[in-house]
C-alpha positions in Angstrom: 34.9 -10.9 27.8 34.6 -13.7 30.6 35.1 -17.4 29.5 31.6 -18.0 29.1 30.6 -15.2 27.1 33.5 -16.6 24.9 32.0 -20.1 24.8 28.9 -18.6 23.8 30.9 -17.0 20.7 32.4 -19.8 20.0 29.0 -22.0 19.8 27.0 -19.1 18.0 30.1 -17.9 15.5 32.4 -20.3 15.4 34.9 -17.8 16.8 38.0 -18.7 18.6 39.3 -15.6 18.3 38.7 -11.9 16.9 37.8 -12.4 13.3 39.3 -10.7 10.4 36.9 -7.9 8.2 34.2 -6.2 9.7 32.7 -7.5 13.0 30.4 -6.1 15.5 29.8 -8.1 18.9 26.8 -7.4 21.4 27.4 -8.8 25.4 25.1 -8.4 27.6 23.2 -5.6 26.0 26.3 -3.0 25.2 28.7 -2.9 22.1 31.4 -4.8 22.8 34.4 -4.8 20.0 33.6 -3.7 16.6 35.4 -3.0 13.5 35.3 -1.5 10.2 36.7 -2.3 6.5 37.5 0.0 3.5 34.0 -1.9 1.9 31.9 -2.2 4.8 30.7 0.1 7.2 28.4 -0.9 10.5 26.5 2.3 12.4 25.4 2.4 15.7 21.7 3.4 15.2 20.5 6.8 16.6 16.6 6.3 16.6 16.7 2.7 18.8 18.8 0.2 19.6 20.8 -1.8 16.6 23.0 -0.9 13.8 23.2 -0.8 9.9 25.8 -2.5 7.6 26.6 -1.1 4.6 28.0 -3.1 2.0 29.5 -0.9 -1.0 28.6 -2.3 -4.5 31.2 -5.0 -6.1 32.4 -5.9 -2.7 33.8 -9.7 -3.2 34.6 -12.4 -0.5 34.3 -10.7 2.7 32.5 -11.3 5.7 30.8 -9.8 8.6 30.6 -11.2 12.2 27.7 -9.6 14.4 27.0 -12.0 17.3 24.9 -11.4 20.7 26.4 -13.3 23.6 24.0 -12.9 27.2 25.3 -14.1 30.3 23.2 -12.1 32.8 20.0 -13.7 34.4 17.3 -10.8 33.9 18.5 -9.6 30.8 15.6 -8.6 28.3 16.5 -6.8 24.9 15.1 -6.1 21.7 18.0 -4.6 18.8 17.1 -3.6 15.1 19.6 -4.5 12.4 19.1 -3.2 8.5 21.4 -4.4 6.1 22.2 -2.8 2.9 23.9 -4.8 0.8 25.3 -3.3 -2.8 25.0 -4.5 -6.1 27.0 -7.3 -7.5 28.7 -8.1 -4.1 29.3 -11.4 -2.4 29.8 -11.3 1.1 29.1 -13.7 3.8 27.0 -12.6 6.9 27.3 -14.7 10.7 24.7 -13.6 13.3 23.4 -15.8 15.9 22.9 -15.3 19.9 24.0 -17.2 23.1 22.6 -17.3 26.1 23.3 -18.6 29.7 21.8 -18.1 32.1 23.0 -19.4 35.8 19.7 -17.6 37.6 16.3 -17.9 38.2 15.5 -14.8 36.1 14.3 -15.4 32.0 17.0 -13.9 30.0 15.4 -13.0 26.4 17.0 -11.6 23.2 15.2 -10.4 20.0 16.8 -9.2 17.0 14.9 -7.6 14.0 17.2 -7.7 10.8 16.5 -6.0 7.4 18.1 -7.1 4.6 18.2 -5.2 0.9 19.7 -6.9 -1.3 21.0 -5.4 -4.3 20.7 -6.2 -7.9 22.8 -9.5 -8.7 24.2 -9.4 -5.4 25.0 -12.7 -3.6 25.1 -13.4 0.5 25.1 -16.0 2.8 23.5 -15.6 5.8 24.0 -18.2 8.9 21.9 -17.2 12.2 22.8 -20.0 15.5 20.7 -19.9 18.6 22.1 -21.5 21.7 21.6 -21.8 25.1 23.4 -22.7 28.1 23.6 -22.1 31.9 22.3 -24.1 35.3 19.9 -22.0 36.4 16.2 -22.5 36.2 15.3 -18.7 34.6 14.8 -19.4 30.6 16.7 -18.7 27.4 14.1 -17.1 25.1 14.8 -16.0 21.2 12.6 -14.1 18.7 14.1 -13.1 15.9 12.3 -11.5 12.8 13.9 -11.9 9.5 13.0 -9.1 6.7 14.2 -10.1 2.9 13.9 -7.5 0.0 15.7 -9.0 -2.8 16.1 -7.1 -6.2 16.3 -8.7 -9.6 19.4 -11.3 -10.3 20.1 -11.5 -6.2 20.9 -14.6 -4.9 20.4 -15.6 -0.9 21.2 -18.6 1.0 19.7 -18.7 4.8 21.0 -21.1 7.1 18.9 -21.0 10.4 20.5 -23.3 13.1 19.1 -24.0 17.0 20.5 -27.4 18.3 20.6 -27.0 21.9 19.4 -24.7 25.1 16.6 -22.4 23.7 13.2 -22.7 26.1 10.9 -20.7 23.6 11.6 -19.5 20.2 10.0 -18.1 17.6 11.1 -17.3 14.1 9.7 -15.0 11.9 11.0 -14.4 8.5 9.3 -12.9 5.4 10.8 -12.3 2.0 9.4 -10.3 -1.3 11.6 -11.6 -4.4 11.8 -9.6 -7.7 12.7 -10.9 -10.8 15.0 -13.8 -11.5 16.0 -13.4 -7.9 16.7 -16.9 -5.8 16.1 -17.9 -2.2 17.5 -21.0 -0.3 16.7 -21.4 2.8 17.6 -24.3 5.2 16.8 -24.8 8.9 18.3 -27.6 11.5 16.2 -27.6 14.9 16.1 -29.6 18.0 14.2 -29.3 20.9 14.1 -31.1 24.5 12.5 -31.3 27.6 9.4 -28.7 27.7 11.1 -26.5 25.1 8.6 -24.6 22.1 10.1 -23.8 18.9 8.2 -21.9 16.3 9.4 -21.1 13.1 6.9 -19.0 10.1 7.9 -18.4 7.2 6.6 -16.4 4.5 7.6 -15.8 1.1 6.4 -14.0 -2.0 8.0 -14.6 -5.5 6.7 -11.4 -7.2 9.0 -11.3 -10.3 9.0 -13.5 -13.1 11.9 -16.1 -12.9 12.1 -15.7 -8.8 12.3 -19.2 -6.8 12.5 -19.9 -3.3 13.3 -23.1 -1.8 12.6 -23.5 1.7 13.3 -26.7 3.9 13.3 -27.5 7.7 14.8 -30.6 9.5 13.6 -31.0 13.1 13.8 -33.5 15.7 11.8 -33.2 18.5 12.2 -34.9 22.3 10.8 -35.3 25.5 7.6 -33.2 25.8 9.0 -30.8 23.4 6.5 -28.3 21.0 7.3 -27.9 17.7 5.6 -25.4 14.7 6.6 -25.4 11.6 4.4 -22.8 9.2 5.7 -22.2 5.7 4.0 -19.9 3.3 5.1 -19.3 -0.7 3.0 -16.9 -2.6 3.8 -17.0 -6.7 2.4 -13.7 -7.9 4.2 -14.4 -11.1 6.4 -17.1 -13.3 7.8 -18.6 -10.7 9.2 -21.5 -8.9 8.9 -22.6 -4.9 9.2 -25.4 -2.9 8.5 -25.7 0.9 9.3 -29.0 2.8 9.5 -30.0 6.6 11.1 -33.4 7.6 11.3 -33.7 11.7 11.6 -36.8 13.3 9.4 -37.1 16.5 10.6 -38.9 19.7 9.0 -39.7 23.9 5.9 -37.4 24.1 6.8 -34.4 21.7 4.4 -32.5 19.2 5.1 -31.3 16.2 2.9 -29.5 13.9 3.9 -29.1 9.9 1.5 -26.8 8.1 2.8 -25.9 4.3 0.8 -23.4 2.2 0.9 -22.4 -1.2 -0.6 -19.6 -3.3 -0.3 -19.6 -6.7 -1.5 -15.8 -8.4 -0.2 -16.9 -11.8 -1.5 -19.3 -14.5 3.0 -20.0 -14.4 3.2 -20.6 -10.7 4.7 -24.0 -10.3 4.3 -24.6 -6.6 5.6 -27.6 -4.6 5.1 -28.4 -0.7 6.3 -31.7 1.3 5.8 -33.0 4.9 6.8 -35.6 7.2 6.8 -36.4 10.5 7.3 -40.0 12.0 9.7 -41.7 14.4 13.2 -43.6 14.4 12.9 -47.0 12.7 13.9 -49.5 15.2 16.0 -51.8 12.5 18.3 -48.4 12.0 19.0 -48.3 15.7 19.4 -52.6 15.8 21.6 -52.4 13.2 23.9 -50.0 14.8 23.9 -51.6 18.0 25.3 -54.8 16.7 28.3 -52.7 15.5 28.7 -52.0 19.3 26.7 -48.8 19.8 24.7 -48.7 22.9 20.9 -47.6 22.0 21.3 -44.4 23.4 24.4 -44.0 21.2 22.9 -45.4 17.7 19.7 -43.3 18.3 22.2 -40.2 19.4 24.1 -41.1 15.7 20.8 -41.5 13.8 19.6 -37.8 15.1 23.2 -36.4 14.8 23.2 -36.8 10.6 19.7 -36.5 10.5 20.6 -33.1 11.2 24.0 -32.5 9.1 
């Protein structure tokens, strides 16, 4: 790979290097390096584009690197990813795509990933969206996230899109069965004439199943935001849903939280809030020295830790 595609790794994966365990890497539409452990197996799919991962039951404190990197102006794809992930297993799972794009041709990558999550089974699962490049074509994201979790299975989602992306839009269900647990936290800003969208939709269907789901946002320039969060209790359950964004220039943002409760035991929170930067946080940072364009840079910067 070329320098940028390896800046894109390293913004989407944190890679410096090739990682240790499994890994499969995706640049500019073709497989690029992959490997294989004793526990976890990835396929190249036979049906469409994508792969599977299989994770064997009891696998413990491994990981899996799949990253997309896109440095071609044109470029339009569309890969499906199903994970199976094994009882009792704890793994930790890095996605995420890059894109530059130095043309005047949209480049545009959406991934559809599956994940079954065993019985007591426990993943992390961190998914970065970035986009770089001079030239005036877009960077455009869609990915759909699918979540079947089985009883006792833990999963912790961390959604991340900071900087680059012209239009995104997030999808990502998830059906829970009994005493299963869902964490879910998403970081997003947005600039100049960007749109972000992000849905999600959850349905606690066992007894015991949570779901916590929260979004911090900061919106600028004349920057579109959507933030739609669904939690269904079908059963004795627990979920909570909350969007904080901070709004900034001439940006939009629209929060819209729903709950459904199905069960006399549904307990069933939601939260919103939208407003701007308090001007006595940014005063009292710039008599420490800080210009205003670096206290309001700091304020947004931890806003979004």
């Amino acid at each position: 790979m070329d320098d940028i595609q390896k800046q894109l790794l390293m913004e989407v994966a944190d890679l410096h290097e090739v990682p240790e365990g499994a890994y499969n890497i995706r640049s500019n539409g073709k497989l690029a390096q992959r490997n294989t452990t004793a526990d976890i197996d990835i396929i190249t799919k036979t049906d469409k584009p994508g792969i599977d991962i299989k994770i064997k039951p009891g696998t413990k404190k491994q990981s899996v690197h799949i990253p997309v990197v896109i440095s071609e102006s044109g470029l339009s794809e569309v890969v499906y990813n199903d994970f199976y992930i094994g009882d009792d297993s704890d793994v930790i799972i890095v996605a995420g795509c890059g894109i530059s794009n130095c043309g005047s041709q949209d480049s545009q990558h959406d991934g559809v990933h599956r994940f079954f999550v065993g019985k007591n089974a426990r993943i992390k699962y961190v998914e970065k969206h970035y986009g770089g490049g001079d030239g005036t074509g877009k960077r455009i994201l869609n990915p759909v996230t699918e979540v079947y979790m089985e009883s006792g299975s833990y999963m912790e989602m961390e959604m991340v899109q900071i900087k680059g992306v012209d239009s995104t839009k997030r999808t990502s269900i998830a059906k829970l069965d009994a005493d299963a647990t869902l964490i879910v936290r998403e970081r997003l800003m947005t600039h100049g004439s960007q749109v972000a969208e992000s849905i999600y939709d959850v349905e606690l269907n066992g007894d015991n199943s949570s779901a916590d789901v929260v979004s911090r946002s900061v919106a600028k320039n004349e920057s579109v935001q959507i933030f739609s969060s669904k939690i269904i209790g079908n059963a004795k359950c627990s979920g909570h849903t909350e969007c904080d964004a901070i709004i900034m220039d001439d940006a939009k943002i629209q929060a819209v939280p729903g709950l459904t409760a199905n069960n006399i035991d549904a307990a069933l929170i939601h939260e919103a809030a939208i407003g701007k930067i308090a001007g006595e946080q940014i005063i009292k940072l710039m008599t420490l020295g800080l210009t205003e364009q670096e206290a309001e840079d700091k304020i947004v910067n931890g806003f979004l830790k």
